[in-house]
C-alpha positions in Angstrom: 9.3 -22.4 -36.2 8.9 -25.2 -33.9 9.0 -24.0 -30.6 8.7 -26.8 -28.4 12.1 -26.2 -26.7 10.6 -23.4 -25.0 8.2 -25.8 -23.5 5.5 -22.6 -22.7 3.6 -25.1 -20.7 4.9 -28.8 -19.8 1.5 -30.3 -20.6 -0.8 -30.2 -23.6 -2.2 -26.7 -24.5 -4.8 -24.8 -26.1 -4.3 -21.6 -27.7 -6.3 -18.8 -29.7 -4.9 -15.7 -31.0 -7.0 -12.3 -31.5 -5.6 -10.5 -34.6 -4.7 -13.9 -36.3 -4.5 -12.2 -39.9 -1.9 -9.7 -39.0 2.4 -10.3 -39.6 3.0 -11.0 -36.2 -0.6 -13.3 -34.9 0.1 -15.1 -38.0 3.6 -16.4 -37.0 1.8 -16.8 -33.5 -0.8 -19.3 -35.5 2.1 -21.1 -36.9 4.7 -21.2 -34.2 1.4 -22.7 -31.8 0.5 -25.2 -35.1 4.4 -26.4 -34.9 4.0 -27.1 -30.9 3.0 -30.5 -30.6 1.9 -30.1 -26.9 -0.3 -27.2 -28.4 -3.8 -29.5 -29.1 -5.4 -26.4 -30.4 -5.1 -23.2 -31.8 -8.3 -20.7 -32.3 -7.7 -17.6 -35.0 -9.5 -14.9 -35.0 -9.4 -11.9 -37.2 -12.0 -10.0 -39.4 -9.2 -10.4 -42.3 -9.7 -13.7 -42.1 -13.7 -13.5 -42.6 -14.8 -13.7 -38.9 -17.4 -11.6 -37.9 -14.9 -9.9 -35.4 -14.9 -5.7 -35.5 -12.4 -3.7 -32.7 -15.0 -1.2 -33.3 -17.9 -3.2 -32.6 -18.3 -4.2 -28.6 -21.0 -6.5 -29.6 -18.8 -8.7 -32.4 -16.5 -9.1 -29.6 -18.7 -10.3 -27.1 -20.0 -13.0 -30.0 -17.1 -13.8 -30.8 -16.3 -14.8 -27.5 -18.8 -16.8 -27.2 -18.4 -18.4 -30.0 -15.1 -19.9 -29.3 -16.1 -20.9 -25.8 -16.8 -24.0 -26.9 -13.2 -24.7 -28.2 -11.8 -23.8 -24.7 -10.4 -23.2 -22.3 -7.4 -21.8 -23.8 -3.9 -21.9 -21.7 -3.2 -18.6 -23.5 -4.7 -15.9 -25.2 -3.0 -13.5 -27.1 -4.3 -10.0 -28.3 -2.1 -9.3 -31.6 -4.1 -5.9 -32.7 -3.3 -2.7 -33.1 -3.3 0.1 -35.2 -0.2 2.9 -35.9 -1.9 4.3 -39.2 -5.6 5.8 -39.0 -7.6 6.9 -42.2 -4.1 6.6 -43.8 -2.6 9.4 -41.0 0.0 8.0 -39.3 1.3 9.1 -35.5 1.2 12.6 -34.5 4.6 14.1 -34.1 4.0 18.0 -33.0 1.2 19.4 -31.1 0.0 21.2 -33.7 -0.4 17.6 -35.5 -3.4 16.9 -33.2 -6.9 16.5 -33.7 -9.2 15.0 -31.4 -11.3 12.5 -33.9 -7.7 11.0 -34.5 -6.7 11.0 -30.9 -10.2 9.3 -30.1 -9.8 6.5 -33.0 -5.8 5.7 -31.6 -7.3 5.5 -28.1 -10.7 3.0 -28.9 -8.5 0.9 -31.7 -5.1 0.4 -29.2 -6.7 0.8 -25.6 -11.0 0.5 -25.3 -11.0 -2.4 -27.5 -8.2 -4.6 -26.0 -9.8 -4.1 -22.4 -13.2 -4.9 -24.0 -11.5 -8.1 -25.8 -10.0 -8.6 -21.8 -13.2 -8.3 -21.1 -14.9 -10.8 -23.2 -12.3 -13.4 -23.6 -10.6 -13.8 -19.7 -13.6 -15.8 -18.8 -11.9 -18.3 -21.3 -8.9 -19.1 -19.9 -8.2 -22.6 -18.6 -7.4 -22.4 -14.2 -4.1 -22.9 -13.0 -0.9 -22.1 -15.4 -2.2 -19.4 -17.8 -0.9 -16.4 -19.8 -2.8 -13.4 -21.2 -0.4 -11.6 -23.6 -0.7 -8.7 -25.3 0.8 -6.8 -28.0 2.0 -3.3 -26.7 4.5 -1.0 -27.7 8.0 0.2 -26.1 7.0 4.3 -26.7 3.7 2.8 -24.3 6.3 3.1 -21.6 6.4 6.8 -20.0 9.4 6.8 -18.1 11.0 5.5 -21.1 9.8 8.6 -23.7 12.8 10.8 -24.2 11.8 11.8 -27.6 8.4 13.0 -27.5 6.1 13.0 -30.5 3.3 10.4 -31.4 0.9 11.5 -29.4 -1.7 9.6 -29.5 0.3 6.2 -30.3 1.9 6.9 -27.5 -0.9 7.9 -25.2 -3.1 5.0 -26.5 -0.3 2.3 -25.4 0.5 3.9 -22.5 -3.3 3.7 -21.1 -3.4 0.1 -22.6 -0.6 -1.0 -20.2 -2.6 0.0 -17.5 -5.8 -1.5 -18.2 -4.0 -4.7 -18.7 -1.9 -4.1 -14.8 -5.8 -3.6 -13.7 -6.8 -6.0 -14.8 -4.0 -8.5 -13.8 -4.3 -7.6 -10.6 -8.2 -8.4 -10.7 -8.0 -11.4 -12.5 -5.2 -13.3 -10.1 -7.1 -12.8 -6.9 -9.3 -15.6 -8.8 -6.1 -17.3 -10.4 -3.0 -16.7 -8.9 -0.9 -18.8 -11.2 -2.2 -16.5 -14.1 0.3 -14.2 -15.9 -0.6 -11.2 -17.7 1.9 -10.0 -20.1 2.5 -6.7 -22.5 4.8 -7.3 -25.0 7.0 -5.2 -26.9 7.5 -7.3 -30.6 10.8 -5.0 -31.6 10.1 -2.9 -34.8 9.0 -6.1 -37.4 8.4 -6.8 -41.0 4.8 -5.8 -41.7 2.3 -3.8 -43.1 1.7 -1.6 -40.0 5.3 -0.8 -39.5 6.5 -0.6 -43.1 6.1 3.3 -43.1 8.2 4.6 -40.1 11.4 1.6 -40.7 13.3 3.8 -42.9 16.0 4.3 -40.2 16.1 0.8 -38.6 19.0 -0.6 -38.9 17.5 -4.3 -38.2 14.0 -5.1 -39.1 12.9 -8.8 -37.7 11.1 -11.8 -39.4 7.8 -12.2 -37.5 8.8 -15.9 -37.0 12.0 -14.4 -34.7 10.1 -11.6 -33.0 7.4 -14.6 -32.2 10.2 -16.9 -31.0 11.8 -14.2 -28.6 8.1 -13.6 -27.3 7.4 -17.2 -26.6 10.8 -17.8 -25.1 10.5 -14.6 -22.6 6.7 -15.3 -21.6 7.7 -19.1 -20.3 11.0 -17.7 -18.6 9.1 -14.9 -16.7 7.8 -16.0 -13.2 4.1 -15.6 -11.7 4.1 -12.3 -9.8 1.1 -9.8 -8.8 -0.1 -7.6 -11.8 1.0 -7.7 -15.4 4.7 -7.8 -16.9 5.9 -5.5 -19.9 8.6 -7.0 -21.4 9.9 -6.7 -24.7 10.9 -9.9 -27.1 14.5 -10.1 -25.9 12.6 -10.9 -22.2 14.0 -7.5 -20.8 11.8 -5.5 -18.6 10.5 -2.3 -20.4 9.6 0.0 -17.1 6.2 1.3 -17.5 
């Protein structure tokens, strides 16, 4: 899992990870751990017994200022997200929809994340830093040629968006910041294990993690945020 041949930055690091309880933030925890120019890592998850809600503005905001102290951080990552909701998963016909549901998918994969932004951008260290966060490939609209999860989809889609915002904000303070959705491919976890029954190839969160790591330090500084998926291709938004 070591992954200091992608050398994400060429001088010691801090990291903390949002969502640190999940498949994929857990193999974020461990690849950063393995790194032995990372100094730091910071976890965060309310699996994990931290007093951190998605639903809750106010946990986020004390969360963030609880790990203030440990910072600044060279990169923060976001790895939440919901696809199930009170055990419903995406809607896949109009007739599927109801708005309580479509609310949820919206605060859980779109208000939160920009309220985490929010809360936890103040943290980041000046000069070379990244701000990653876990989207979704069916986030991208030019890209949907099947149709179907609706709010998944939607949810992602105005995600992306908050985070090229936001990028665009942030780097007229650092311009050396980059801001980065990623697409994880369809991994081994508890959130994906009920729609992989036609994948042909699920991935190890340790190789989704790698690809992510290896794509975020090969992608140059530009204005606004990229969307890449963990091969390092360009998913159009």
């Amino acid at each position: 899992m070591a992954h200091e041949q992608f050398q994400l930055f060429p001088h010691p690091y801090k990291a903390c990870v949002i969502g640190a309880g999940g498949a994929i933030g857990a193999a974020f925890c461990q690849a950063f751990q393995a790194d032995k120019q990372c100094v730091y890592v910071k976890a965060i998850s309310q699996s994990l017994g931290d007093d951190f809600n998605l639903e809750s503005a106010d946990s986020i905001k004390l969360q963030a200022q609880h790990s203030a102290s440990d910072g600044p951080y060279h990169i923060i990552l976001d790895a939440t997200g919901v696809l199930m909701i009170n055990d419903i998963g995406p809607e896949k016909s109009l007739s599927a929809l109801r708005d309580a549901h479509l609310l949820k998918a919206m605060h859980l994969n779109a208000v939160a994340p920009a309220i985490v932004l929010q809360q936890f951008a103040p943290l980041l260290a000046s000069g070379s830093a990244i701000y990653a966060k876990l989207s979704a490939r069916v986030g991208s609209i030019s890209d949907n040629k099947k149709g179907g999860w609706y709010g998944y989809r939607a949810s992602k889609a105005a995600l992306n968006m908050l985070l090229q915002t936001a990028a665009l904000e942030l780097q007229r303070k650092n311009p050396e910041l980059k801001v980065i959705a990623l697409q994880p491919g369809t991994v081994k976890s508890k959130l994906s294990q009920p729609f992989t029954g036609a994948t042909p190839h699920l991935l190890e969160p340790s190789e989704s993690v790698v690809g992510m790591l290896s794509a975020m330090k090969n992608v140059t500084v530009k204005s606004g945020a990229h969307f890449i998926d963990y091969q390092g291709q360009t998913i159009e938004w």
